[in-house]
C-alpha positions in Angstrom: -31.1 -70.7 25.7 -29.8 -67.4 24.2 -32.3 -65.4 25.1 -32.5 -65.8 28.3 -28.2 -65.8 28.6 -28.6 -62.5 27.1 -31.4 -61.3 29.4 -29.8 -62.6 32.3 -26.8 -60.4 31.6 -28.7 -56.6 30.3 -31.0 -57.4 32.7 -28.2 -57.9 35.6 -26.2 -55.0 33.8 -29.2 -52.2 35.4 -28.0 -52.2 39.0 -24.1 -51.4 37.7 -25.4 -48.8 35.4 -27.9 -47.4 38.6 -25.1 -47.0 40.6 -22.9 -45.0 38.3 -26.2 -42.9 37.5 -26.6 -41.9 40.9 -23.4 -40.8 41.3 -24.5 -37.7 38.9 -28.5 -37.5 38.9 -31.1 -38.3 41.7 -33.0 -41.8 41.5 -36.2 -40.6 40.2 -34.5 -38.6 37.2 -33.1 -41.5 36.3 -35.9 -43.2 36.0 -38.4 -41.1 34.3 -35.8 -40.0 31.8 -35.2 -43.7 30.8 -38.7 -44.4 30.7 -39.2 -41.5 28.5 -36.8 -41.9 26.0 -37.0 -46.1 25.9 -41.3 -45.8 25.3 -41.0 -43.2 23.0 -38.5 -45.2 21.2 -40.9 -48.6 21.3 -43.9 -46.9 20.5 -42.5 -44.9 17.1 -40.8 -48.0 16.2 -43.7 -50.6 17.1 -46.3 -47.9 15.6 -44.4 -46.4 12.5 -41.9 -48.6 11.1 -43.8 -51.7 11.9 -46.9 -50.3 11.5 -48.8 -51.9 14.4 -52.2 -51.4 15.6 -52.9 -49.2 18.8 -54.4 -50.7 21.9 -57.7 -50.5 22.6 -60.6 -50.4 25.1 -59.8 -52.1 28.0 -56.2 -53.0 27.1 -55.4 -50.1 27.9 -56.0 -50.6 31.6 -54.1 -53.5 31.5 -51.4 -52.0 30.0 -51.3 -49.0 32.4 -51.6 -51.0 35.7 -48.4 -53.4 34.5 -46.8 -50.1 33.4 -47.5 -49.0 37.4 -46.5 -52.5 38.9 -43.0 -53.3 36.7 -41.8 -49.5 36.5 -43.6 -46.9 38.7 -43.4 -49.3 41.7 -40.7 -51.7 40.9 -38.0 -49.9 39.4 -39.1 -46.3 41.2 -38.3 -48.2 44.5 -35.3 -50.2 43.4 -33.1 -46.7 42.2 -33.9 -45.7 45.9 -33.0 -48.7 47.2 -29.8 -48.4 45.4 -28.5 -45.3 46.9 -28.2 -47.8 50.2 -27.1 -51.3 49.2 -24.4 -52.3 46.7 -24.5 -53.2 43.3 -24.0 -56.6 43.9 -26.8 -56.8 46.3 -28.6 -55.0 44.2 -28.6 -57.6 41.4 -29.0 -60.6 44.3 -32.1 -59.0 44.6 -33.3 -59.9 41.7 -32.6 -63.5 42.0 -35.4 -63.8 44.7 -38.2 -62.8 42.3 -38.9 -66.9 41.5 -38.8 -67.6 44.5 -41.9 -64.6 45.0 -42.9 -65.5 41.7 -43.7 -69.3 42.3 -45.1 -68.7 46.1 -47.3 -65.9 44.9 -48.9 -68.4 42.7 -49.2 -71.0 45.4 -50.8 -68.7 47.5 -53.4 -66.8 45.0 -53.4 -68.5 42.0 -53.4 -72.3 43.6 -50.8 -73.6 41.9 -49.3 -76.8 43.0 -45.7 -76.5 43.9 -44.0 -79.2 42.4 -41.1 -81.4 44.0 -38.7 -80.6 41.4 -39.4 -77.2 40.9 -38.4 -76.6 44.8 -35.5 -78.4 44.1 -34.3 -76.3 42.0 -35.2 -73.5 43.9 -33.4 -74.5 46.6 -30.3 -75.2 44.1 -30.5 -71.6 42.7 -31.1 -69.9 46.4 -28.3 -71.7 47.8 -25.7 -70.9 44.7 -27.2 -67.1 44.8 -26.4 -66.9 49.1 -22.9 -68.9 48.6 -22.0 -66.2 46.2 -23.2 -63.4 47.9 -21.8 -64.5 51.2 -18.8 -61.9 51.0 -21.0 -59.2 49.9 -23.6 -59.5 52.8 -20.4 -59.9 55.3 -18.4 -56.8 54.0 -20.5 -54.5 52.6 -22.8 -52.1 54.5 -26.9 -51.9 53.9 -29.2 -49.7 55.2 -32.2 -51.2 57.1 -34.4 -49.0 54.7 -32.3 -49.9 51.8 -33.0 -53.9 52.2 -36.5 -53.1 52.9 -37.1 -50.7 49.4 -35.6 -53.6 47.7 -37.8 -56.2 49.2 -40.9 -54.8 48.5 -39.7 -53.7 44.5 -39.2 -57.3 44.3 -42.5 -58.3 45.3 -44.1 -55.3 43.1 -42.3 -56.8 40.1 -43.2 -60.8 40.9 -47.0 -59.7 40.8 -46.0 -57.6 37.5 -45.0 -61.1 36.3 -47.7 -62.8 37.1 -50.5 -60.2 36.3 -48.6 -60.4 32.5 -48.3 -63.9 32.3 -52.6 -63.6 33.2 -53.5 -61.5 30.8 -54.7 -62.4 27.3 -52.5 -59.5 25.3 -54.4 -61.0 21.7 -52.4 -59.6 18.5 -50.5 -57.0 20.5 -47.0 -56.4 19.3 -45.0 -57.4 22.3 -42.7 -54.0 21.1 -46.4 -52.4 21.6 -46.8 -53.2 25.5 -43.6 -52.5 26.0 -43.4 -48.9 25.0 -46.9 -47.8 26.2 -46.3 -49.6 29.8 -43.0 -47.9 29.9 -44.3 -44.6 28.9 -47.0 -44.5 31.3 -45.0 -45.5 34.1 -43.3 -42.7 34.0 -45.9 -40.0 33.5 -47.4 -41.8 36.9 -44.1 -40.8 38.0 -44.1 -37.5 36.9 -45.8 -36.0 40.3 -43.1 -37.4 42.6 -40.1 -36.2 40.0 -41.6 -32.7 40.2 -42.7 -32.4 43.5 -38.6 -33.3 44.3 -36.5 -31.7 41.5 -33.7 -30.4 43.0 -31.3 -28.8 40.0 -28.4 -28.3 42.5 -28.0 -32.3 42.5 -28.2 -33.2 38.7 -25.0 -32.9 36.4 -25.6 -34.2 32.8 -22.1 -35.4 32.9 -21.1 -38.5 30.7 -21.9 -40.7 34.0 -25.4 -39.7 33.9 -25.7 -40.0 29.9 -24.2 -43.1 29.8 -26.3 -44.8 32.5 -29.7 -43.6 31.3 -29.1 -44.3 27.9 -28.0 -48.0 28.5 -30.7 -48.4 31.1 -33.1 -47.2 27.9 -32.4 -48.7 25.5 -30.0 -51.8 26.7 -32.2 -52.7 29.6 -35.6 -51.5 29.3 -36.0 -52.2 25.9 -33.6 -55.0 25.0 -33.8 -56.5 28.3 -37.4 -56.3 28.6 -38.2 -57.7 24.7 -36.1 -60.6 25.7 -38.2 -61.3 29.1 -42.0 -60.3 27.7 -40.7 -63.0 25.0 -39.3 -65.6 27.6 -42.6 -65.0 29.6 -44.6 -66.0 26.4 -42.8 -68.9 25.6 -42.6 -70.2 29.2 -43.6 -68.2 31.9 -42.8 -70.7 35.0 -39.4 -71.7 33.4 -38.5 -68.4 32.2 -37.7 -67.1 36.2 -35.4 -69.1 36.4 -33.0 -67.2 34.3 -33.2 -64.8 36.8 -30.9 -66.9 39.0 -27.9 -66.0 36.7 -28.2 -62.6 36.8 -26.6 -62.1 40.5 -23.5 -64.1 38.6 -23.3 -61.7 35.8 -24.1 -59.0 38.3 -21.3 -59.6 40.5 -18.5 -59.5 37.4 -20.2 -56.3 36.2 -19.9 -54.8 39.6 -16.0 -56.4 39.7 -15.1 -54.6 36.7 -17.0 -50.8 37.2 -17.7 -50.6 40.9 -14.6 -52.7 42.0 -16.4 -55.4 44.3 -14.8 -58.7 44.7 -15.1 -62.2 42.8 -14.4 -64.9 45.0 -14.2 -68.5 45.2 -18.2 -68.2 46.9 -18.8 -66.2 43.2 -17.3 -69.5 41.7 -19.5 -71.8 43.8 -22.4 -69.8 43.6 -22.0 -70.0 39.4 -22.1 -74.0 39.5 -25.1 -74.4 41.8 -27.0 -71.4 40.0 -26.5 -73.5 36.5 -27.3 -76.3 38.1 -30.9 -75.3 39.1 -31.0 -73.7 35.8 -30.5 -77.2 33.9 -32.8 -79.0 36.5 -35.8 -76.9 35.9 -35.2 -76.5 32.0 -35.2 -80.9 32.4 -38.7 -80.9 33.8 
């Protein structure tokens, strides 16, 4: 229950922090900078201080292509999608990846949908739409925008899914982690080179402060807390993404100035709701 409270909120904290990056560096120097520093940080603690093995063979593979899927893809298309849609949006977004997560596994793993797991998707949707409602009436979106965020959604559901596959053996979760991050970004590297443009990046404290949170805060304590909720429970662990437009939306309140309304209210209760009903199953 606290893990997933705490990932629901670093995790909703990243489209905030995105925002206030942009406003000083361009999307893909956020990224590769914060995949940079948080793998380099995993892999010296997960190697040297805990003294864990290296991977090996073909887990290497594995690792790289869910480094490409839940950073290059995902998060490389979410910062773009953010210079067009709203924080709050941004962190709705994320609420939809059960919802990808469970009919991805319908359609290619054949996995039953059951009755009460649709229930509580529909609980969640309609608590996550309720809340949003004022954002999607008020705030402008870019066509573009909406459709980069769709299809890092779907790139992240199938990162999801390929992990929760995958038979990681004696692998220190910290381990997978830091080398997936890493290599995300050096298959970013190209596109960061290719458009560099000095003119539009200021190392000001905006810039600092929203790469070193999205490091360390999000991509390492954010994504410790969901590789170890995916263990435990990977069907019921989605689910806490359904918080994380709540958390979002009081983030984005308090640095961005969007509003909490009585929808954000009514969103909470039926969120929590769908939350409990899933955990009861």
């Amino acid at each position: 229950m606290i893990a997933g409270l705490l990932f629901s909120i670093l995790w909703a904290s990243a489209s905030t922090a995105t925002k206030i990056g942009l406003q000083a560096v361009q999307p893909f120097v956020i990224c590769i900078t914060r995949f940079f520093l948080a793998g380099l940080l995993m892999i010296a603690i997960g190697h040297f201080l805990l003294g864990q093995r290296l991977p090996k063979g073909r887990e290497w593979g594995r690792i790289a292509l869910y480094g490409l899927l839940s950073n290059t893809l995902y998060l490389g298309l979410y910062v773009l999608a953010m210079r067009q849609v709203s924080a709050g949006l941004g962190a709705l977004a994320v609420a939809t990846n059960p919802v990808f997560i469970n009919l991805l596994a319908v359609l290619f793993l054949r996995e039953r949908l059951k009755s009460a797991t649709l229930l509580s998707l529909l609980l969640c949707m309609s608590g996550v739409l309720l809340a949003a409602w004022p954002l999607l009436r008020n705030n402008a979106a870019t066509p573009i925008g909406l459709l980069l965020l769709l299809t890092s959604m779907v790139a992240y559901s199938v990162s999801v899914l390929y992990f929760s596959r995958v038979d990681w053996k004696d692998l220190h979760l910290l381990v997978v982690n830091g080398w997936q991050v890493l290599l995300g970004g050096v298959f970013l590297l190209p596109i960061v080179l290719f458009t560099y443009t000095p003119a539009f990046n200021h190392w000001n404290g905006k810039a600092l402060g929203s790469i070193g949170w999205l490091a360390i805060a999000v991509s390492i304590g954010a994504v410790q807390l969901w590789l170890y909720l995916l263990r435990e429970d990977a069907a019921r662990s989605s689910f806490w993404l359904f918080l994380c437009p709540v958390f979002g939306f009081i983030l984005s309140n308090i640095f961005t100035g969007e509003p909490i309304t009585a929808y954000t209210l009514g969103g909470m209760a039926l969120v929590i709701a769908g939350i409990y009903r899933q955990r009861r199953v």
